[in-house]
C-alpha positions as CSV (number, residue, x, y, z in Angstrom):
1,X,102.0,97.8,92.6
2,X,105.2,99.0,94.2
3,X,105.4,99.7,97.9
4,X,104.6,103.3,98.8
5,X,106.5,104.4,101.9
6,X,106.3,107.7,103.9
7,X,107.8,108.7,107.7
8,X,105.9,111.3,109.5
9,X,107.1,113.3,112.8
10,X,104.7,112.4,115.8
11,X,105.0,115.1,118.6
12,X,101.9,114.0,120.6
13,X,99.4,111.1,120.4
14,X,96.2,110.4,122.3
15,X,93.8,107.6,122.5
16,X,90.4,106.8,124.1
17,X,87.5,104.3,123.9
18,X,84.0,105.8,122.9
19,X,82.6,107.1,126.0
20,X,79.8,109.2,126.6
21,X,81.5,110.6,129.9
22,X,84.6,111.9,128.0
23,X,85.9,115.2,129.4
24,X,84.9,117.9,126.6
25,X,85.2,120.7,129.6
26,X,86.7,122.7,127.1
27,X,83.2,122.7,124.7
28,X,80.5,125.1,125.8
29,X,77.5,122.9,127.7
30,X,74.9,124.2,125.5
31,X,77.2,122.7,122.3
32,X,78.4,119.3,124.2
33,X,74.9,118.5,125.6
34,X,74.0,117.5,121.9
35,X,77.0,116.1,120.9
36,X,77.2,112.0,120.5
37,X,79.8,109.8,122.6
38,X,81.8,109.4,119.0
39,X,82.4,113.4,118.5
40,X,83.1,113.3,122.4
41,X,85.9,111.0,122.1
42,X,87.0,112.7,118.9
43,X,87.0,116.1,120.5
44,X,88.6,114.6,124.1
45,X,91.8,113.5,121.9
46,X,91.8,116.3,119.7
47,X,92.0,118.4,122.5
48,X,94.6,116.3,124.2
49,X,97.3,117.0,121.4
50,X,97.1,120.4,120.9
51,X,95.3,121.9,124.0
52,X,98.6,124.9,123.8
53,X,98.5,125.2,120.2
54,X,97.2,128.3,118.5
55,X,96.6,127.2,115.0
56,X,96.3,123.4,113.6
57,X,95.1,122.2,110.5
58,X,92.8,119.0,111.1
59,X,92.4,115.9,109.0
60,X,89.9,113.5,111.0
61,X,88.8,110.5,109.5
62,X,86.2,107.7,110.2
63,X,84.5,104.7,108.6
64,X,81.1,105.5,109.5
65,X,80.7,108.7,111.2
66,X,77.8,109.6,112.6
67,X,75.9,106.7,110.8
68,X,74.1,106.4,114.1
69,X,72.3,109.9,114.2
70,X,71.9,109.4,110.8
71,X,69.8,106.2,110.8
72,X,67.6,108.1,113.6
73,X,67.3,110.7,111.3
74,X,66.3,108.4,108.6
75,X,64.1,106.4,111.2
76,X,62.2,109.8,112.0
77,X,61.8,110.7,108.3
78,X,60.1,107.2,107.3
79,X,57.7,107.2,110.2
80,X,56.6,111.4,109.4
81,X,58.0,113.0,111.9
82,X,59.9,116.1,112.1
83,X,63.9,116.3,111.5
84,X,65.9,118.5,113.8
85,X,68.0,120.9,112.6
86,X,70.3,120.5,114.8
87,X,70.3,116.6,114.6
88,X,71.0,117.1,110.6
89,X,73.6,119.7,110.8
90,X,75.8,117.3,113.6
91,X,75.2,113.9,111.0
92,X,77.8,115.0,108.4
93,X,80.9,113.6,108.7
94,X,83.0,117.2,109.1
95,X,80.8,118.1,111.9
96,X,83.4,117.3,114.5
97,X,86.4,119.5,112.7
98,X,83.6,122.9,112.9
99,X,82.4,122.3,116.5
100,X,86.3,122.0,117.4
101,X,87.5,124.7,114.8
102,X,84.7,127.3,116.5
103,X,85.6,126.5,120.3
104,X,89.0,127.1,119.6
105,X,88.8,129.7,117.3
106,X,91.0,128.7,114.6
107,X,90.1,129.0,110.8
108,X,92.7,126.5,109.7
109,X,92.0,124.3,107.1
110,X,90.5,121.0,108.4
111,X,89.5,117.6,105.8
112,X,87.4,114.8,106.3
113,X,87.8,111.2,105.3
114,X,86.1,107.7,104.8
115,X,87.7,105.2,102.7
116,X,86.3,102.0,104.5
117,X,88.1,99.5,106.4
118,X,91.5,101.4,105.2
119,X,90.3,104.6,106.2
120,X,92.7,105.5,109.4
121,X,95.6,104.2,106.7
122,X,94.7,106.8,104.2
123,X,94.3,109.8,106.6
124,X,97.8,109.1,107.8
125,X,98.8,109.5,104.1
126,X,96.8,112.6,103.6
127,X,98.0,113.8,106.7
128,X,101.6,113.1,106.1
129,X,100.9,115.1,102.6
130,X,99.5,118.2,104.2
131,X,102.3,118.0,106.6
132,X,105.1,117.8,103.5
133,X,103.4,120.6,102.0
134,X,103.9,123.4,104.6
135,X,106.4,121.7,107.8
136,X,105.8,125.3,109.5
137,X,102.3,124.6,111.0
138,X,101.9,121.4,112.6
139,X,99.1,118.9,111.3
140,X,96.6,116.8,113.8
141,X,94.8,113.6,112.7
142,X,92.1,112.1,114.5
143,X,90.3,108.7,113.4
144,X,87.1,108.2,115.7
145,X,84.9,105.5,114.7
146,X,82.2,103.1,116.0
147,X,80.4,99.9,115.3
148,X,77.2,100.1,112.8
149,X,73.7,99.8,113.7
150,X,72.4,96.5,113.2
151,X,69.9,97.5,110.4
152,X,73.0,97.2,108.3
153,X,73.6,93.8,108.7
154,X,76.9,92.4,109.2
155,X,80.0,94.2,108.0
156,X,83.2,93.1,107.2
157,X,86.2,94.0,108.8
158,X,84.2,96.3,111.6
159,X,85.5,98.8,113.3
160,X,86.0,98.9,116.8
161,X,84.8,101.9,118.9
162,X,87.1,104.7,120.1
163,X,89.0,107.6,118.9
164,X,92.7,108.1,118.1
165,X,95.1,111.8,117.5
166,X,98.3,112.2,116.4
167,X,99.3,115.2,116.2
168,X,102.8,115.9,113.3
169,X,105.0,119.2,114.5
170,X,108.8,119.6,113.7
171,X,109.2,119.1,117.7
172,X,108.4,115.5,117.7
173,X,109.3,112.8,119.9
174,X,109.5,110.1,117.1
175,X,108.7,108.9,113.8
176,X,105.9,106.9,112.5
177,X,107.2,104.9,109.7
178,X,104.3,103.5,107.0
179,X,104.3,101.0,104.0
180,X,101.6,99.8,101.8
181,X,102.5,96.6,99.9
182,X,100.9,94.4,97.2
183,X,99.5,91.2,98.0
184,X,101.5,88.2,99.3
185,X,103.0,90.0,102.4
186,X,105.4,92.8,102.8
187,X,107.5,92.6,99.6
188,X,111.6,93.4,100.3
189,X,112.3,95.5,103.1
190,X,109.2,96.9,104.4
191,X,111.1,99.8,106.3
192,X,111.7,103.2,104.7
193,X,115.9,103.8,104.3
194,X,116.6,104.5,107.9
195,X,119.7,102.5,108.8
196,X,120.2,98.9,110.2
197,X,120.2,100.4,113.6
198,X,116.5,101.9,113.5
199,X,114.8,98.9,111.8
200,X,112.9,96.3,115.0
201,X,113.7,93.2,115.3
202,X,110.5,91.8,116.0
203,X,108.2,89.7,114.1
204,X,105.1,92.0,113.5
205,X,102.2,90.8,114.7
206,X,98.5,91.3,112.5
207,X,96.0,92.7,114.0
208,X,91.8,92.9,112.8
209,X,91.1,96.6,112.6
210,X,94.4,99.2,111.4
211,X,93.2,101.4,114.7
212,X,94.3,97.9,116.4
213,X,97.5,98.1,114.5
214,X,98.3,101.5,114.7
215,X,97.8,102.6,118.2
216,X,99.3,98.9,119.1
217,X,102.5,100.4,117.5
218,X,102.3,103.3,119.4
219,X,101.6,102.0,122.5
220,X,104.2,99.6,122.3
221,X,106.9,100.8,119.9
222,X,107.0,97.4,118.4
223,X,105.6,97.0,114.5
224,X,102.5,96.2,113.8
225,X,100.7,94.5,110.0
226,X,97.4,94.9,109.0
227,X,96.0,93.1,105.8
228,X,92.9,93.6,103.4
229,X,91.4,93.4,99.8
230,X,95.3,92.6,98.6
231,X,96.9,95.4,100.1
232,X,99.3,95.4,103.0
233,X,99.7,98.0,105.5
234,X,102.6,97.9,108.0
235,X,103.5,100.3,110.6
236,X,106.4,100.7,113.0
237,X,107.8,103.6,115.8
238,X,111.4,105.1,115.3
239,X,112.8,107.4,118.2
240,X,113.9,110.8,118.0
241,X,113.4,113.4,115.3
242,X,114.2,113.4,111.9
């Protein structure tokens, strides 16, 4: 496997632990009432990034989703009870990119992933791939995720509760350079071409979860590793456009 490497523009990011009390102000009451604390968090940060932007497409992204209603729907089902609607409709894992999409009314395209414990990983690539696509309309990723109900036993790699944006626009502030790698650590170089003077010089430190990783990098600027099932992911922060 060679290393795949991509640099994507951040203009904005935003970051919050799952809360029930997250300010969704912008969400009619009679929508937010029903709403869980993860599509609260996911909207909260969403709406942070690109509260003055018209039109965004939207690639969010989580592990589990809304495995929580879910399993009360499922709950509900096995002792004969009725299922509502309502409940059902707000389970899928898209749900979050329609409720936002209809408050602000914008039609833009919007995606959902889940591909596991590398699931924040692969929207950044997908996002990054939208964004190469058509640079003219910015692109805004949000990765909210929380622990699994018990029933499903213990699960490797868990993710950790909370919600993350980043939001890609020509008018960013800096880059977010990514490389996935084979097995046996980062192989060569794991920057993209940037120049001596834009690769860190510190050791990257490994972190559990890549939400960990990732907004670690961001919060810090320094690079971050995160490693699983062979692959490598690394991560570090570049100032200034392109």
């Amino acid at each position: 496997m060679h290393d795949l490497r991509w640099t994507m523009p951040v203009a904005r990011w935003s970051a919050t632990a799952a809360a029930a009390t997250a300010d969704i102000s912008f969400i009619e009451p009679i929508v937010r009432r029903r709403l869980s604390s993860l599509s609260r968090s996911a909207l909260k940060v969403a709406h942070d990034c690109v509260a003055e932007r018209n039109r965004v497409r939207v690639v969010f992204a989580s592990r589990h989703g809304e495995l929580r209603r879910t399993t009360d729907i499922l709950h509900a089902i096995s002792a004969g009870e009725s299922v509502s609607p309502t409940a059902f409709s707000l389970s899928v894992l898209n749900a979050m990119t329609g409720i936002f999409g209809i408050a602000r009314g914008d039609r833009s395209p919007a995606s959902a992933i889940s591909a596991g414990p590398q699931t924040l990983g692969f929207a950044l690539l997908e996002a990054h791939a939208q964004f190469e696509a058509d640079p003219s309309s910015p692109v805004l990723l949000v990765y909210a995720d929380e622990p699994a109900d018990a029933a499903y036993g213990t699960i490797e790699d868990e993710v950790q509760g909370g919600a993350l944006a980043i939001l890609l626009d020509t008018r960013a502030a800096g880059r977010l350079a990514c490389t996935i790698s084979a097995t046996g650590g980062l192989s060569g170089n794991p920057e993209p071409a940037l120049g001596p003077s834009l690769r860190p010089f510190a050791v990257p430190d490994t972190f559990l979860t890549q939400s960990e990783a990732i907004q670690r990098c961001l919060d810090t600027q320094a690079p971050a590793t995160w490693k699983n099932a062979g692959t490598t992911w690394h991560w570090s922060w570049h100032e200034g456009a392109a």
